[in-house]
N, C-alpha and C positions, 0 to 999 in steps of 0.2 A: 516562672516557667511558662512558654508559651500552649496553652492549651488547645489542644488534636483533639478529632474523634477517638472514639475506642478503636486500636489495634483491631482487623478480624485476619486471620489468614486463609488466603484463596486457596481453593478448593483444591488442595493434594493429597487426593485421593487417586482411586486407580483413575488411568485417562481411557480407556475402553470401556463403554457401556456393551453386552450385549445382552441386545432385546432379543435376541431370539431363540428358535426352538433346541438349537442343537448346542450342546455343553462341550464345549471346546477344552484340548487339555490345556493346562499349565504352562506349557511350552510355546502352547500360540499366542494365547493371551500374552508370556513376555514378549515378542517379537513383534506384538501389535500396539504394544507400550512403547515401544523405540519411537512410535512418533510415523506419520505418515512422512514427513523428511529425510528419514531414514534412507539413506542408498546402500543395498547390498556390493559386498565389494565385487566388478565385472572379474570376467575370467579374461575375455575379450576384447579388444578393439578393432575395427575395421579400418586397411590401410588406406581407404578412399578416405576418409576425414584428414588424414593426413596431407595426402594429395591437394583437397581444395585448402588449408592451410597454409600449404606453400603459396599456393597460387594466389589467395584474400593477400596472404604478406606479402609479394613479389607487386604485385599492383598496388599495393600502399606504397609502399618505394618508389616504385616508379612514378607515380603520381606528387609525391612528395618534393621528387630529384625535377619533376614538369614543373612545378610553381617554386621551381627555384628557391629548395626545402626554406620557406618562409613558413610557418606556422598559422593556420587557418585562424580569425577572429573567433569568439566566440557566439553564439548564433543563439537569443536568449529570446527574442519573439520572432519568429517565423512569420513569414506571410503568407497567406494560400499561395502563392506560385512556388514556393521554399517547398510546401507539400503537400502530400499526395502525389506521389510520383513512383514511379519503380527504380528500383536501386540501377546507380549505371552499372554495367559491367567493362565501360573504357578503359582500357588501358593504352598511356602511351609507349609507342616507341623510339622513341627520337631522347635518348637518355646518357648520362655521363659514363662511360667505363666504366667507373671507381665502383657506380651502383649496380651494373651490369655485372660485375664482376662479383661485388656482393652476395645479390641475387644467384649467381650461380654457384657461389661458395654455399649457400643455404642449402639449397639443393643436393648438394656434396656431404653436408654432414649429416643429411640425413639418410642417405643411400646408404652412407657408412655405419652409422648408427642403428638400421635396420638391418643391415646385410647378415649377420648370424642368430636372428630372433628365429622363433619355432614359427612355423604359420600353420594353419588349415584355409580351405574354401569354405565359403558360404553353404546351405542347402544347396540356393539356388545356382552355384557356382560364377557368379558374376562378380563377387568381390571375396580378398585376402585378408584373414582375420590374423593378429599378430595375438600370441599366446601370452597373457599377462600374467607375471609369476610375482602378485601378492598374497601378502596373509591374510584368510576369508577372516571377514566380520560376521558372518553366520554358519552354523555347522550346516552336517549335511540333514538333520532333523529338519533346522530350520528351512533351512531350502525346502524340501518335501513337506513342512508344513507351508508355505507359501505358494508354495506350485496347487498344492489343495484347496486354497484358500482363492485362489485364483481360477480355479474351474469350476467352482462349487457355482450351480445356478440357480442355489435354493435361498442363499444369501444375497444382502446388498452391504457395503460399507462404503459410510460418505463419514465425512467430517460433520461435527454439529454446528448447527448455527450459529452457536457465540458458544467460546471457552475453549476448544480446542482439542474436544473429546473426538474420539471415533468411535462412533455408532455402530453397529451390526444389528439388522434386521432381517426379519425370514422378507425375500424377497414378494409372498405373497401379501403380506401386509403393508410392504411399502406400495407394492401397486393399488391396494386398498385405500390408503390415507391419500395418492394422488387422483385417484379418479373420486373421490368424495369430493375433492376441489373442484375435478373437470367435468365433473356432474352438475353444476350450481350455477345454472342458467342466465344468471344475473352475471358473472364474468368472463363464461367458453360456452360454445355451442361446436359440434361437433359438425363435419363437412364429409363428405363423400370423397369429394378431389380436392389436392393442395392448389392453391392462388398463388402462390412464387410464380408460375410462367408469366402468369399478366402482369405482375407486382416488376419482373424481367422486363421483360415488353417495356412497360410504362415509364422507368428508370433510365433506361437509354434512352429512348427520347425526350425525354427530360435532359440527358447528360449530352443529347446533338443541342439543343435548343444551346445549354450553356455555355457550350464551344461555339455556335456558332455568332451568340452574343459577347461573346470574349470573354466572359467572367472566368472559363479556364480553359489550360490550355491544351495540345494535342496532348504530349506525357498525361497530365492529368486523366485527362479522358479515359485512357488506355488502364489508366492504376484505375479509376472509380468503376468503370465498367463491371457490370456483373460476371462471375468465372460462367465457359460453356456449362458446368454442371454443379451449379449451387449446391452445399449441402443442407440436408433440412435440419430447418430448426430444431430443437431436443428440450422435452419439457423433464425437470428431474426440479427432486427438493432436498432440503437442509435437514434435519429433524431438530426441531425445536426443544429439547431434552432439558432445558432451564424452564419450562410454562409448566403452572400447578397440572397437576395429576387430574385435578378434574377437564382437565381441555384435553386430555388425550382418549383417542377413540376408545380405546383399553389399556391396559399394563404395556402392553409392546408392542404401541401403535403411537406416537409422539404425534401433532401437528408438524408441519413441515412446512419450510419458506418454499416457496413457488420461484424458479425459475427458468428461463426458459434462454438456452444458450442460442447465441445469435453468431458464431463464429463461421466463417465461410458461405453462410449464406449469401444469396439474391445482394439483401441490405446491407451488409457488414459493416462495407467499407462507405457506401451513403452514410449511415449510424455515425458514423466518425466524421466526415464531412459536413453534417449537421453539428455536431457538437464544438466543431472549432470555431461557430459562427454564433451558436447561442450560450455558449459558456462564458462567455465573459457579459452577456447581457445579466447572468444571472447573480452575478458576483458584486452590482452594483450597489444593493441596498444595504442600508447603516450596520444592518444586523449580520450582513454576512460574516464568517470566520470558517477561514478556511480550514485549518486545523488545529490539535491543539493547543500548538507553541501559538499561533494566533491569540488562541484564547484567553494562553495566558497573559500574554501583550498586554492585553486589553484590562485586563482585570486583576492583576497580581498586584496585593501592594494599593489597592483601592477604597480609600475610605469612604464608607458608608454610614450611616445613624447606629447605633448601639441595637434599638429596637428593630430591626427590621428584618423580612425575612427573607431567606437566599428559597429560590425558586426553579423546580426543574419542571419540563411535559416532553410526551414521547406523544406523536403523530401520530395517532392507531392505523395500522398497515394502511400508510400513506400512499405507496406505488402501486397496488393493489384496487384502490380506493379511486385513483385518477380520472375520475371523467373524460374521456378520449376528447370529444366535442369544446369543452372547459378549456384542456390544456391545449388544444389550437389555437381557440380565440386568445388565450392568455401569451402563446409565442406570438401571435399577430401583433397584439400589444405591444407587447416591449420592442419587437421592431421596430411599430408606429414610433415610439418613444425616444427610440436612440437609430434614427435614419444614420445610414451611411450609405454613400455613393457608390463604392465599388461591392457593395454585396448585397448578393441576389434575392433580396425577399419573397418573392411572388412565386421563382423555381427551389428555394427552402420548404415555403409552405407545401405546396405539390408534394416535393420528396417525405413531407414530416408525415402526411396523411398517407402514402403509403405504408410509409414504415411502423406506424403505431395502429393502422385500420386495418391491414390487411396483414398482421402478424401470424401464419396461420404454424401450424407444428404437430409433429410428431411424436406419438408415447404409445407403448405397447401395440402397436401397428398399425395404431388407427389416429386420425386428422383433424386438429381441434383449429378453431379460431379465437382468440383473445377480444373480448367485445368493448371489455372495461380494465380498467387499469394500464399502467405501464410495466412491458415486464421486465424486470433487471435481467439483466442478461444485455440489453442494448447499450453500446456507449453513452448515449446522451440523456439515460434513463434519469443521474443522478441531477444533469443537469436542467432537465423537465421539473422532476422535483421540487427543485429549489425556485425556480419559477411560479410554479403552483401555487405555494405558500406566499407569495409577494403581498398578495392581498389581505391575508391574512396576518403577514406582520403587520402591518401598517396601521390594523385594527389595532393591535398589541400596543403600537408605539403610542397611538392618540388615545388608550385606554380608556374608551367608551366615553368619551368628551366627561369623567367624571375623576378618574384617576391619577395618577401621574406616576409612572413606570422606569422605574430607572434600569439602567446598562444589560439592557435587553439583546442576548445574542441566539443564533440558531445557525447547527450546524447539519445539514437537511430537515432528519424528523423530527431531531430534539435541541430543545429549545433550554436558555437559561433568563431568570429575571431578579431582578432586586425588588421586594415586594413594600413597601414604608406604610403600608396600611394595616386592617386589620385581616383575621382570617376571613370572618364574615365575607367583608368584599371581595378575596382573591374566590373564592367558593361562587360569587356571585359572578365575578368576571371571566372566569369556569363558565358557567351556565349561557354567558353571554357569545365567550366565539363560540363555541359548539354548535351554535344556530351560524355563524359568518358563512361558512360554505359546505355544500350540501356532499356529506360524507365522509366530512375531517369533523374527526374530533380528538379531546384531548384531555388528558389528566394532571392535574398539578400536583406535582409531592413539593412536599414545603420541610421547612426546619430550620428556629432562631439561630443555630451556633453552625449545624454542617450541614452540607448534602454534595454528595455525588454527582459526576455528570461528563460524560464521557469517560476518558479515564483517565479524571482528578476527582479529588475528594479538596473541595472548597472551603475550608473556615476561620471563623472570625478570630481576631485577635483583638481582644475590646481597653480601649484604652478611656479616659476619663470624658469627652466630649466628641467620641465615636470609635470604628472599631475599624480596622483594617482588615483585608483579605488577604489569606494564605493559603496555599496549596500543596499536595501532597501525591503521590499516585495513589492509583484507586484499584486494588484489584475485583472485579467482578464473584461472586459467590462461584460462579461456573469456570472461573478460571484455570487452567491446570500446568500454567507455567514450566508447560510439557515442551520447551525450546530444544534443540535440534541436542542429538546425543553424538557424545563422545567417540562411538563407537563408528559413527556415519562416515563412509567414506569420500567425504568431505577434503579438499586441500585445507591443511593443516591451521592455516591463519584465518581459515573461518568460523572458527569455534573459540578463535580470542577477539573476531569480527561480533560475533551475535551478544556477547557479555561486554565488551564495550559501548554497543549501541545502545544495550538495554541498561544501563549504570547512567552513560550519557542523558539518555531517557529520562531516568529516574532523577538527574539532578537537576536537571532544567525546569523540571514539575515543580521538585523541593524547596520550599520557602528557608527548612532551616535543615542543618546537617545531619539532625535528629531526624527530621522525616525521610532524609535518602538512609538515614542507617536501615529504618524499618524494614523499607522495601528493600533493599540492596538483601536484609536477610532473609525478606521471604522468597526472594530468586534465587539465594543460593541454597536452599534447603531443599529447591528441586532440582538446582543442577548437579548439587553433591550425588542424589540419587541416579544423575543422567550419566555420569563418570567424571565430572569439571573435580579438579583438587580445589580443598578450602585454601590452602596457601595462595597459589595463584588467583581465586577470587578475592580475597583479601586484600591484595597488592594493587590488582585491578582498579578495585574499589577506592582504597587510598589516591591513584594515579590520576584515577580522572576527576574525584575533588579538587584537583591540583596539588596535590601532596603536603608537606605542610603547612598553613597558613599565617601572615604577616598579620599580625593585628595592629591595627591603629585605633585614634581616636573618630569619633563620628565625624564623618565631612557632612551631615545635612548644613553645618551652619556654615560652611565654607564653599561650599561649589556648587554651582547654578546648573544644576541637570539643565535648564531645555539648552544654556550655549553648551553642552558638551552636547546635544542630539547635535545642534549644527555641527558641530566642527567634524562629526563623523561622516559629515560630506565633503571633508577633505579627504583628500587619498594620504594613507600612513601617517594618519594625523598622529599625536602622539601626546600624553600626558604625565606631569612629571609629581609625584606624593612624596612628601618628604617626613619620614617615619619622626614621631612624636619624641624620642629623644636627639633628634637634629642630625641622629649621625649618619645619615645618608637620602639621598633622594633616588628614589626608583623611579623608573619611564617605564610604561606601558603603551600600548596603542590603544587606543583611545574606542573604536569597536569593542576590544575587546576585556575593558575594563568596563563601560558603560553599563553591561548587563550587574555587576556587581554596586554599582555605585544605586542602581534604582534598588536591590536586595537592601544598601546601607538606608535610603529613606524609610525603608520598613522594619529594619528592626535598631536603628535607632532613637526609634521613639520607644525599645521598649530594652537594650541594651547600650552599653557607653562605648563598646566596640564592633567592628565590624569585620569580614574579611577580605581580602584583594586577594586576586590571583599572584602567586610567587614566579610567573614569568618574568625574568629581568632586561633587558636590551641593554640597560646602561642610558649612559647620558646624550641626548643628542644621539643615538647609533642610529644609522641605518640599516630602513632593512630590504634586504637585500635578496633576488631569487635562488631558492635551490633549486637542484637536482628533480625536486618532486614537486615543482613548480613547472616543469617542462614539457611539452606537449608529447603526449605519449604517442607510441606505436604501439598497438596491438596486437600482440602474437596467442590465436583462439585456438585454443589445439582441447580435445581431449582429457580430463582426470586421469593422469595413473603416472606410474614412473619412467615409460618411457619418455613420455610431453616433459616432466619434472627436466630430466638432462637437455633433452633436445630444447624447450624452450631457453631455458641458460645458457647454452652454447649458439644457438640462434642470437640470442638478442647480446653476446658478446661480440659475435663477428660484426652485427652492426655497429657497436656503441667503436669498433678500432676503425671504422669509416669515419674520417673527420666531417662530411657534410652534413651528416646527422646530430652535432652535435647539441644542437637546440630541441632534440627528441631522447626520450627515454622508452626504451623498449620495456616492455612488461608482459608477463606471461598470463592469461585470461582463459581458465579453464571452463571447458565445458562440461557438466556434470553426467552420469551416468543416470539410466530409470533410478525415480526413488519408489518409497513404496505407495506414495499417492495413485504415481502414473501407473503403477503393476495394478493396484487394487481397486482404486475407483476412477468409476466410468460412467460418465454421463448418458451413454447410451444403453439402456435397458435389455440386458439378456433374458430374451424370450421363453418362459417353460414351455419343454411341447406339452401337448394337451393328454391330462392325466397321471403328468406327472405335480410330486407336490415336491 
């Protein structure tokens, strides 16, 4: 048997911590267990969403019937002139009857489809609410425990930092734990007036400069341009709720991550313009992995020395830590490094030292400036990061001209390594980056058989003259695999969407069947609680293993893994196995057998069989496009059962238009407030003074 770490199961327990002073009943606590995803069922909808609906679909069409319903290419790197831009609003006119006609059948069934619904006005009397007659997901307690929960100014609830709990704290001590941060002179100093107007000022001239140097163009200019009234920056935190007890100010005062949202501001949309120019500088180095299917690329199935030890370190508050000064010189660099002609180094730099020197913000009424670090909240924060640390890998890779480090990867803070020496030296070589750059530092956790690390759980399989790597998901101690509930008023096939992705998830991790059992049952033990039936997760679960499986003999001694990587640079390449008692040959594609034939190199060195997916094509078939290969049409309406008919009766009268035939209409709801957007709020409600 292939040997795992020990089983532990992630943390399901209740998902609401409350730190604070007032003892909520029973009734709230459930409703705040639903999960901040949770969407109350609306009473409401407004017939204006309606209205621009038609009109998004009416200019799809017509646009469609303009380029002589050909089907747009698909558009996988963009060039700066692709964007930044503001959405057209063109529509042609110069179009075919058939769609014309269309179009105004659209129109028609929806007049008719609303013509007997109940309505009221707005307050403000400017728009027509249609009366929606579902059955509520929350009584009428819970409503009035919600509406409470929402005016209360003595509270705060945020989400926690990692795990997926919700937090409530007396809102006096969240303002406490963040002006403890915005007190510590070493990274905010407080201002009198906010610097966004010159941070304005300086940004546009900067953005004529690069219009009139061409780097971009009029559209551009207009989209980067700062809005006439910027909104300010908002500095709020996470609560740290997984850090030992001794890091917290008291019992019901957690540390809290610092951020500082950067949405509508001055810099937003510079923030993003920068990042589409040093993101890919940053992605260059050996170590990068972008996520954790990357990871496991790289490393699943990887044989290593018997003795050696798997290796993890976490960045200590990395973004936090940034050297303003450091991380300039260090973007100058890699520009240095990787010139290219058409982009704009010299007006990058300019925009970067506004955007990170002159971050000034907003909390409790009063105007702080950021002197050090980077603050998340900006787009290119993660991508500065990872720049940051370049220099730092490269220490790691040349391991102190004394070491030799094998299959060293980092995904921003946290880093993975193969370690073939002893502890002594990884302890020593600890000691030695920790001096590389002034205020990274770093901790190694180690372990011969397993260790964690994002979220896989990493270990050996030891075989006679070395061991192989295996993988498993990883749930975190704080986890509360509190996914989205049953009760959510949610469209229906999103709740067989979120248990598909996360099984998917889970088997991709999985080196063997045994490790997606695990996990697959410690997800259903909270979705059982969420309302999910075990029979349909069961099913689920079978389904996306691939349902039964085809056991053969081992192919390691028969088939040459790197020409099958080639061949899967033919398009529909295809592969033909021909099961071990002769009586048939199966075809696969050749993509999508590959991921199984590298699982057969790993566990046939330690089993005589192996599994293939039970997809069959047959002999020589082709393959051939469907229906849900076709460029779709979008039809965005609203959640609820009106949009439910009206979108299927919409996107029927198109599909009987023969010119659309190369387009599949599809219904794309818009969701209703969940209880995030009702409950938490980035912007600080202010106590008046003397109240507690």
């Amino acid at each position: 048997m292939i040997p795992t770490p020990q089983d532990t199961d992630p943390a399901l327990t209740k998902n609401v911590i409350n730190l604070s002073s007032i003892q909520f009943t029973e009734n709230t606590i459930k409703l705040l267990e639903k999960g901040l995803s949770f969407i109350p069922t609306p009473q409401t909808v407004k017939a204006s969403e309606y209205d621009e609906a038609l009109k998004e679909l009416s200019r799809d069409l017509a646009i469609k019937d303009f380029f002589k319903f050909i089907p747009p290419p698909p558009r996988h790197n963009p060039t700066p002139q692709q964007t930044f831009k503001n959405r057209s609003n063109w529509k042609p006119e110069d179009i075919l009857t058939s769609t014309r006609n269309t179009i105004d059948d659209l129109t028609d069934i929806y007049n008719l489809m609303t013509l007997g619904l109940d309505t009221k006005q707005t307050k403000n009397q400017m728009d027509t609410l249609y009366l929606l007659k579902h059955k509520q997901n929350l009584t009428n307690t819970d409503m009035h425990e919600l509406h409470t929960l929402r005016k209360n100014p003595n509270i705060i609830i945020k989400p926690a930092d990692k795990g997926g709990n919700i937090v409530i704290m007396d809102t006096k001590n969240y303002i406490k734990e963040c002006e403890k941060q915005l007190n510590d002179p070493e990274y905010y100093t407080r201002i009198e007036t906010p610097i966004w107007p010159e941070n304005k000022k300086n940004i546009e001239n900067i953005l004529q400069k690069l219009l009139k140097t061409h780097y971009i163009t009029n559209p551009q200019h207009l989209f980067l341009k700062p809005p006439d009234h910027p909104r300010d920056r908002l500095f709020y935190i996470l609560p740290k709720i997984h850090k030992p007890l001794e890091k917290w100010m008291d019992p019901h005062t957690p540390p809290g991550r610092p951020i500082i949202s950067d949405c509508g501001s001055e810099s937003y949309l510079i923030s993003r313009f920068l990042d589409f120019y040093l993101k890919p500088l940053s992605t260059r180095h050996p170590s990068y992995i972008k996520d954790t299917y990357d990871f496991l690329n790289k490393i699943k199935h990887l044989p290593i020395p018997n003795k050696a030890f798997l290796v993890t370190f976490d960045v200590n508050s990395l973004y936090t830590n940034m050297n303003l000064n450091r991380t300039i010189a260090v973007v100058q660099q890699y520009l240095k490094l990787y010139p290219e002609e058409s982009r704009p180094d010299q007006y990058l730099i300019e925009l970067l030292k506004i955007s990170i020197k002159n971050n000034d913000f907003t909390f409790n009424g009063n105007t702080y400036l950021q002197t050090k670090g980077v603050a998340m909240g900006k787009s290119f924060a993660p991508t500065l990061a990872n720049l940051y640390l370049l220099d730092f890998d490269a220490h790691i890779l040349r391991g102190n001209g004394k070491y030799n480090v094998h299959h060293y990867y980092r995904f921003l803070d946290d880093g993975f390594l193969i370690w073939p020496h002893t502890i002594e030296e990884l302890i020593e070589f600890e000691t030695y980056l920790n001096k590389i750059t002034p205020g990274i530092t770093i901790k190694f956790e180690y372990n011969p058989n397993f260790i964690n690390y994002l979220d896989v759980t990493i270990y050996k399989v030891h075989l006679k003259n070395h061991a192989l790597l295996a993988t498993r998901t990883y749930f975190k101690p704080t986890t509360t695999l509190a996914l989205l509930h049953k009760d959510s008023f949610h469209p229906k096939h999103t709740f067989q969407g979120v248990l598909k992705s996360q099984l998917i998830r889970y088997k991709r991790i999985s080196s063997t069947f045994h490790d997606y059992e695990i996990t697959a049952a410690k997800l259903f033990q909270s979705l059982q609680m969420r309302g999910y039936h075990l029979k349909n997760l069961m099913n689920t679960k079978r389904t996306i293993w691939n349902g039964p499986e085809i056991w053969i003999e081992t192919l390691t001694k028969n088939l040459d893994l790197k020409s099958l990587k080639e061949d899967l640079k033919q398009e529909d390449s295809l592969i033909q196995v021909t099961l071990p008692d002769q009586s048939e040959t199966l075809t696969f594609r050749t993509s999508e057998i590959i991921a199984h034939i590298e699982k057969a190199l790993f566990l046939g060195a330690i089993h005589s069989t192996i599994p293939l997916p039970t997809r069959y094509l047959g002999h020589n078939q082709k393959i051939t496009p469907t229906p849900s290969d076709h460029t779709p049409i979008n039809i965005i309406l609203p959640h609820n059962h009106i949009s439910r008919q009206l979108g299927k009766e919409w996107g029927d009268r198109i599909n009987r238009n023969p010119k659309f035939q190369l387009f599949r209409p599809r219904t794309v709801y818009k969701n209703p407030p969940n209880l995030k957007k009702l409950l938490v709020h980035t912007k600080l409600t202010t106590l008046e003074p003397g109240k507690t």
